[in-house]
Phi, psi and omega in degrees: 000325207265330195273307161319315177280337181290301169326307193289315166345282205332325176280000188261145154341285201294346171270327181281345182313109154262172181322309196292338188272305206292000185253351165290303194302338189286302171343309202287290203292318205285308173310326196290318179340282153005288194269336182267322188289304190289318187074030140306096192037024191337315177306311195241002175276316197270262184359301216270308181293298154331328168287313176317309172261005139312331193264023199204356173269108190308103200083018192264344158089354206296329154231034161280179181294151195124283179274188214275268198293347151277345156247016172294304198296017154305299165337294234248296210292283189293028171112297203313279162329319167304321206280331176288327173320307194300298176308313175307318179291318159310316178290337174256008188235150180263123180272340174324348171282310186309317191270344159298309174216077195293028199245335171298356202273292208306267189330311151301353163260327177297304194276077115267014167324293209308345197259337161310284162351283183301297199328323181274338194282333179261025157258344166257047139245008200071034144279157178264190205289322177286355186248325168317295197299334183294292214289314227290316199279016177298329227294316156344305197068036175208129196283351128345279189296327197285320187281342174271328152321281205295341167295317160268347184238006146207055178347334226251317184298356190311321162301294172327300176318298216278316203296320175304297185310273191328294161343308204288316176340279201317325189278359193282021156264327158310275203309335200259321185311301186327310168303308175280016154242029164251354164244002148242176206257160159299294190312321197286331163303030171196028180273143161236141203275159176294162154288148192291152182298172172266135179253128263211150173316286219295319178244050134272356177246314186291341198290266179318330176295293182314318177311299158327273193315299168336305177286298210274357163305328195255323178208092192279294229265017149255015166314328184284324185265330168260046130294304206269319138347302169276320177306291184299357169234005133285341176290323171276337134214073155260007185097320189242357188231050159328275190324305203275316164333276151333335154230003145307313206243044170212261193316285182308341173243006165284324190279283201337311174305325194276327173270324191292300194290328168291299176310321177302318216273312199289337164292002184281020164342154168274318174294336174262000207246297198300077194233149165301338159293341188282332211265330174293322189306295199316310192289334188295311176307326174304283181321298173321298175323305183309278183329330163311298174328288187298324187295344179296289184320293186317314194289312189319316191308292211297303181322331202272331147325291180293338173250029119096050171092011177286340189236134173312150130298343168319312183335304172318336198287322179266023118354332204284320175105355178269119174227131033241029189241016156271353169274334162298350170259009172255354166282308180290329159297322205287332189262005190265335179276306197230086136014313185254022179234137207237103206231357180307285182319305192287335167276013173274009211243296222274312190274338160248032141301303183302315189293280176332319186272349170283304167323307153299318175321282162344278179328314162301300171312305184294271190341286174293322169304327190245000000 
């Protein structure tokens, strides 16, 4: 009896247990933490954390051939789950800023200094080149894109990435203010903008068709993700596909987020994550996030120059693509000056600009790399 209960032990979690799943297990709970007390990215932090400590419950098997979250995790290898994710942020976003004042696509292209920027850096620290490009798209601020890179061009980092990618999201009411008033002036920060033209039906429906054809002619291995980008902000205004619109940006990006964010957290083995590179992700991204930032600003600068003070540099800021909430902290900077300045709309041009130029960016990286 006693040899029998010592054998059933033997089969348990708790004999199996190690230092590394339990300090994975705190990691996992500190996100769920995060995301319910802090409101830190809740959607996809408590998903992600909750994975964590499933792939860290010792014999559960959960990501060997088999288990439940080893074909979930197709999703993630094959594309898939981002892309859906992708249709949905499209389908919730108004590109009407953009197409209003197409001098932000510029703003949205500068911060994507940051993710070039880590690329070199994490080749002179000894990454090879697909896990640099990986480490590189935290520099996006967006977490989709970061997981879909790093899904093909450095799987074994995926975890490390996506937890990085997302966090830096949740801080950019920390992370981007300090910055944006150490690259700007008081008078620019209290510039205030004209109101934007009215953008008209027809080319709010032609805007994602042209784009589409346009872009992936040039960079086919960003089709996937700014197809499904563009597919959901055609869906939403063409007029006629209320109803699909409408489960692009509810039912289709909620399960996908629920699934994406499990599948991630579940690649978080204590053996593959409790490394010195993971302590290297973190810090590289952080760097990445910045450099993003100041290129946003800087470009924000020099325009505001050329166009004699019309435009805030504050704007610039929401170039990162986490959207919509680096164009709310540049709306929140812009009133820290001026009360009567209302910079939200016109910084939505810059932050989704910012999503289109990471998406390429993405493109750009596969096409040379794979």
């Amino acid at each position: 009896m006693l040899e029998a209960l010592l054998e059933f032990l033997n089969t348990t979690g708790f004999a199996n247990l190690t230092w590394g799943n339990l300090i994975m297990l705190v990691i996992g709970c500190l996100l769920i933490y995060l995301g319910i007390a802090k409101k830190y990215e809740p959607l996809l932090l408590i998903p992600i954390g909750f994975g964590i400590i499933l792939a860290n419950l010792p014999l559960s098997g959960l990501m060997e051939e088999g288990g439940l979250l080893y074909y979930l995790y197709y999703g993630v290898q094959y594309e898939i789950l981002p892309c859906l994710i992708f249709l949905g942020v499209g389908a919730l976003t108004d590109f009407g800023p953009l197409i209003a004042n197409p001098k932000t696509f510029l703003m949205g292209a500068a911060a994507q200094l940051g993710i070039f920027a880590t690329l070199f850096v994490c080749l002179a620290i000894g990454f090879d080149i697909n896990e640099a490009g990986g480490v590189g798209m935290i520099g996006t601020a967006d977490g989709p894109i970061a997981i879909y890179a790093a899904a093909k061009l450095a799987p074994d980092l995926i975890g490390p990435i996506a937890v990085a990618a997302y966090s830096y999201m949740a801080l950019v009411p920390i992370i981007q203010p300090p910055i944006m008033r150490l690259l700007t002036t008081k008078k620019e920060r209290a510039i205030v903008m004209e109101e934007l033209r009215p953008v008209s039906r027809l080319e709010r429906t032609l805007f994602p068709i042209v784009l589409v054809v346009a872009i992936c002619w040039f960079l086919p291995k960003a089709a996937p993700l700014l197809g499904m980008l563009l597919l959901g902000n055609l869906l939403r205004e063409s007029g006629v596909t209320d109803r699909l619109a409408r489960s692009a940006s509810t039912e289709i990006i909620d399960v996908s987020t629920i699934f994406l964010g499990v599948c991630v957290g579940a690649t978080m083995s204590a053996a593959a994550t409790i490394n010195a590179k993971t302590i290297e992700i973190l810090a590289l991204g952080l760097f990445a996030f910045a450099v993003g930032t100041i290129g946003g600003l800087l470009m924000g600068k020099l325009l505001c120059k050329l166009t004699r003070g019309q435009i805030n540099p504050l704007i610039g800021s929401a170039g990162v693509s986490a959207i919509p909430m680096a164009a709310r902290v540049s709306q929140k900077e812009g009133q820290r000056e001026n009360p009567n300045n209302y910079l939200l709309f016109h910084a939505m041009g810059p932050n989704v600009a910012g999503v289109i130029g990471s998406a390429c960016v993405a493109g750009i990286l596969l096409s040379f790399l794979m």
